[in-house]
C-alpha positions in Angstrom: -63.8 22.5 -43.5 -62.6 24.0 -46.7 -60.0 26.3 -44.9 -58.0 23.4 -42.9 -57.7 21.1 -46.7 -54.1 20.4 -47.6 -53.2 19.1 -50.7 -50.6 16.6 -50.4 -48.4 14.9 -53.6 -48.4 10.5 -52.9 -47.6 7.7 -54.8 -49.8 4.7 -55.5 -47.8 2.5 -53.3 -48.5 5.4 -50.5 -52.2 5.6 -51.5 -52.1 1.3 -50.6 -50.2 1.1 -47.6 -52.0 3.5 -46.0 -55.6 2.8 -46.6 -56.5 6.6 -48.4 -59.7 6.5 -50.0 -61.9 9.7 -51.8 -63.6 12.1 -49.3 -62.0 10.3 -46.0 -61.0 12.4 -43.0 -57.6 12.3 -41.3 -56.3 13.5 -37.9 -53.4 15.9 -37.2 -51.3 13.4 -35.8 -52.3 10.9 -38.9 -51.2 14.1 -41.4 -47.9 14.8 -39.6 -46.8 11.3 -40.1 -47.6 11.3 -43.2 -45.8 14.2 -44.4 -42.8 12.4 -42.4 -42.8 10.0 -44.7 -43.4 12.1 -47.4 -40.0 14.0 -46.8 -38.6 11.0 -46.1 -39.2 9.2 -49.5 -38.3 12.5 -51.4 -34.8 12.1 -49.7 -34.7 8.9 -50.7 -35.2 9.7 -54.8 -32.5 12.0 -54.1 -30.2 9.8 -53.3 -31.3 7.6 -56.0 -30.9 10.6 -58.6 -27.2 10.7 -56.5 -26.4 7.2 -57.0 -27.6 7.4 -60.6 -25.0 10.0 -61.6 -22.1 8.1 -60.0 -21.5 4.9 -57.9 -20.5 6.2 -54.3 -19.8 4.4 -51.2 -21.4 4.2 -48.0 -19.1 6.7 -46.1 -19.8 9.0 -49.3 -23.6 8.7 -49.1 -23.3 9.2 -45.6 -21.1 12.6 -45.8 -23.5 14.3 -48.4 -27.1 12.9 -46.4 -25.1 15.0 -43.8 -23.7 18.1 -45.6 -27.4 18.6 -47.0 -29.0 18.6 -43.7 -32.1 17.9 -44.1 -32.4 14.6 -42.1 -30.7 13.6 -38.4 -28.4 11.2 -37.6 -31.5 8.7 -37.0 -33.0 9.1 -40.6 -29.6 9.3 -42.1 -28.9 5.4 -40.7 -32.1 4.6 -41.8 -32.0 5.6 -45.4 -28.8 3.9 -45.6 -30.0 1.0 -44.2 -32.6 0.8 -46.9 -29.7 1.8 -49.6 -27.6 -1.1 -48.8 -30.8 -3.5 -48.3 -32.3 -2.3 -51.9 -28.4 -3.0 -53.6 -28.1 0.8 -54.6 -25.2 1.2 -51.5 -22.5 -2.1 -52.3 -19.3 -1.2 -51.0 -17.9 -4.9 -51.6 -19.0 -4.5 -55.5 -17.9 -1.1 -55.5 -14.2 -2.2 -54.5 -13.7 -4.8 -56.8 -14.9 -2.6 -60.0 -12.6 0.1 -58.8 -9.6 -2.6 -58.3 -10.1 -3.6 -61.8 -10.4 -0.1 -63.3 -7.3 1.5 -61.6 -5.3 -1.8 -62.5 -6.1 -0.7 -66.0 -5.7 2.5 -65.6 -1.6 1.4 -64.6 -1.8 1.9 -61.0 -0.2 -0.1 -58.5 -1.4 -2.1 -54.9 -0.5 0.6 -52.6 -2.3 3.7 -54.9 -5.0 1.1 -55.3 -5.8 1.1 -51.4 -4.8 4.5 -50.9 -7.5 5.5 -53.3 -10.2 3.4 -52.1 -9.2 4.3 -48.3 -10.2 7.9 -49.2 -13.8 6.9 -50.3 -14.5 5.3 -46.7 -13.4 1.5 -47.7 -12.7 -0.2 -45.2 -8.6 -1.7 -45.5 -9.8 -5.7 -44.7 -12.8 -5.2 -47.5 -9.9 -3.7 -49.8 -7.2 -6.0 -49.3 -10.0 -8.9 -49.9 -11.0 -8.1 -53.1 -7.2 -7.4 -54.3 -6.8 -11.1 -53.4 -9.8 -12.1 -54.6 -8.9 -9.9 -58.1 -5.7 -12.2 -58.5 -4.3 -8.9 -60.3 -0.5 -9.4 -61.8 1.1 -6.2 -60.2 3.8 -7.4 -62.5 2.2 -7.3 -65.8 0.9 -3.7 -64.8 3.9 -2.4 -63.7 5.7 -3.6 -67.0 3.1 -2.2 -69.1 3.4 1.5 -67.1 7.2 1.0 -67.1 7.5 0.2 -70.8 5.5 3.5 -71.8 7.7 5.2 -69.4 10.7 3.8 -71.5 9.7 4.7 -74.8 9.3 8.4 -73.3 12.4 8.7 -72.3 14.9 7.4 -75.0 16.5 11.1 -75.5 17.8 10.1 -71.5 20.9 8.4 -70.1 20.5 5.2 -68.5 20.9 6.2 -65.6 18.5 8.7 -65.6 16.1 6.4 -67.7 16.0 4.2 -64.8 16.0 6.5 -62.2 12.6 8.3 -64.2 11.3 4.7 -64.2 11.9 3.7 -60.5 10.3 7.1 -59.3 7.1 7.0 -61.2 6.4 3.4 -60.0 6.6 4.3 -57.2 4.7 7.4 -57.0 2.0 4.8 -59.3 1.8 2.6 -56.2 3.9 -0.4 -57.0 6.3 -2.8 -54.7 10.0 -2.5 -53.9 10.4 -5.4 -55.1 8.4 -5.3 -58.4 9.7 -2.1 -59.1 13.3 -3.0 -58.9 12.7 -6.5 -61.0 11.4 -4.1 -63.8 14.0 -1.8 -64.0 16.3 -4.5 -64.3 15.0 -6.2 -66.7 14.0 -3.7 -69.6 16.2 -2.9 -72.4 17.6 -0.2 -72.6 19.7 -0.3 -75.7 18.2 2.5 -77.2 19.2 4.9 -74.6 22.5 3.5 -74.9 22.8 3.4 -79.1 21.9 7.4 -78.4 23.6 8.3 -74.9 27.1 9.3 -76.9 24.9 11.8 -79.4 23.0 12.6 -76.5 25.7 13.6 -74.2 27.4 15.7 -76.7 24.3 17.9 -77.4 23.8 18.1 -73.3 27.7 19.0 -72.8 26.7 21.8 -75.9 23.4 22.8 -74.4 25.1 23.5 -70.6 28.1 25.4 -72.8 25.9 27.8 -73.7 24.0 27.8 -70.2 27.1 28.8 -68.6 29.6 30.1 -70.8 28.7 33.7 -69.6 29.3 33.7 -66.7 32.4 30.9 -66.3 35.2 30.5 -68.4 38.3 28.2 -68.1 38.2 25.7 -65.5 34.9 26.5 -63.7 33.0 26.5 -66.9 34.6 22.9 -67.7 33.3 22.2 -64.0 30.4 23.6 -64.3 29.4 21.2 -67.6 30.6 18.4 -66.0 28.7 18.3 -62.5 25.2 18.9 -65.1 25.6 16.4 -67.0 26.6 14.2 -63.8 23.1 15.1 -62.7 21.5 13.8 -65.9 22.9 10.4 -65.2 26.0 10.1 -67.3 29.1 8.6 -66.1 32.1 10.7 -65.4 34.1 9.1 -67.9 31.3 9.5 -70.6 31.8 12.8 -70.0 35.4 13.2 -69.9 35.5 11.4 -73.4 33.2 14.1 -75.2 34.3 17.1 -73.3 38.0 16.2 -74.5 37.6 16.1 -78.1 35.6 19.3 -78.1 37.1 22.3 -78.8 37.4 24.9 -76.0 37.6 28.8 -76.3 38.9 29.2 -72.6 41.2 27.0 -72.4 44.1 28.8 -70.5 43.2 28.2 -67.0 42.5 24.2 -67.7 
């Protein structure tokens, strides 16, 4: 009957597994099962055209099959299932490639699981493939700590180190690691500069405050800044007592 025909797109392997043939008849019940399946492998190429863009995790896949909506919790296990069985869904291979890109990209153990945590790894499969990695943390953390360095040779010491301890840190590396790297770089050109370096501060805070202060409190003033910047009170003492002062009344 002309007016119940429904065309209907299938692939070859469709047109095999289920026996269609020219000119054959099916029933209602045969037709909604196959257009179940029909939706079911159009899903399916979408998640291949989502995998294809970007390598995602299982807990990933899992939170976009449900944010589209169109399949229940049933065909969502299902099509993962068949994800992880075809080799497009590998959390395992996932973690290591990430492990090894964030190590180059400078970042430490504890970013390195944080990261992977918030994609839905599970922490034993993460802390497996770190061990498995055999990553240096050291050799990183030198690297990241050395760039650091040569960022901040218009710094004192003190504050030099105090930069480098706190973006460690925040990059994900050991206690431990952090504090054998700090003291082990050399700093000499901080220290060749920090003289030239404190004079310009105690010049630059001079003009920051000489407005308002004068005397005593502007001396004060100078000298609890560049205390923050990581000089030592001496340091400062030194430089501020050879400059010349236009206040110097109420010293």
């Amino acid at each position: 009957n002309p007016t119940l025909s429904k065309e209907i797109k299938v692939t070859l392997d469709d047109y095999v597994q289920y026996g269609l043939r020219k000119g054959i008849t099916i029933t209602k019940e045969q037709l909604r099962s196959f257009e179940e399946h029909i939706d079911s492998e159009q899903l399916y190429q979408r998640c291949l055209h989502k995998l294809s863009l970007k390598d995602r995790t299982v807990y990933e896949m899992r939170k976009w099959l449900k944010e589209t909506e169109l399949a229940d919790y049933q065909e969502v296990n299902v099509l993962i299932d068949k994800l992880i069985q075809k080799g497009y869904l590998d959390d395992e291979k996932l973690c290591k490639e990430q492990i090894q890109a964030l190590s180059n990209s400078l970042y430490g153990p504890k970013q390195i699981l944080s990261k992977l945590k918030q994609r839905g790894v599970k922490e034993n499969c993460i802390l497996a493939c770190m061990e498995q990695s055999k990553l240096n943390e050291y050799e990183f953390a030198l690297a990241y700590a050395t760039k650091v360095l040569r960022q901040s040779q218009k710094s004192s010491v003190i504050k030099t180190k105090n930069t480098i301890r706190n973006k460690l840190m925040t990059r994900g590396y050991s206690n431990s690691t952090i504090e054998n790297i700090v003291s082990e770089l050399d700093y000499s050109a901080n220290q060749e500069n920090e003289d030239v370096l404190l004079e310009k501060l105690v010049r630059k805070a001079m003009k920051r405050y000489e407005r308002k202060y004068c005397g005593y409190d502007l001396k004060t003033r100078i000298f609890r800044y560049c205390l923050t910047q990581g000089f030592h009170s001496e340091d400062i003492n030194t430089v501020m007592d050879r400059m010349e002062w236009s206040h110097d009344e109420d010293k």
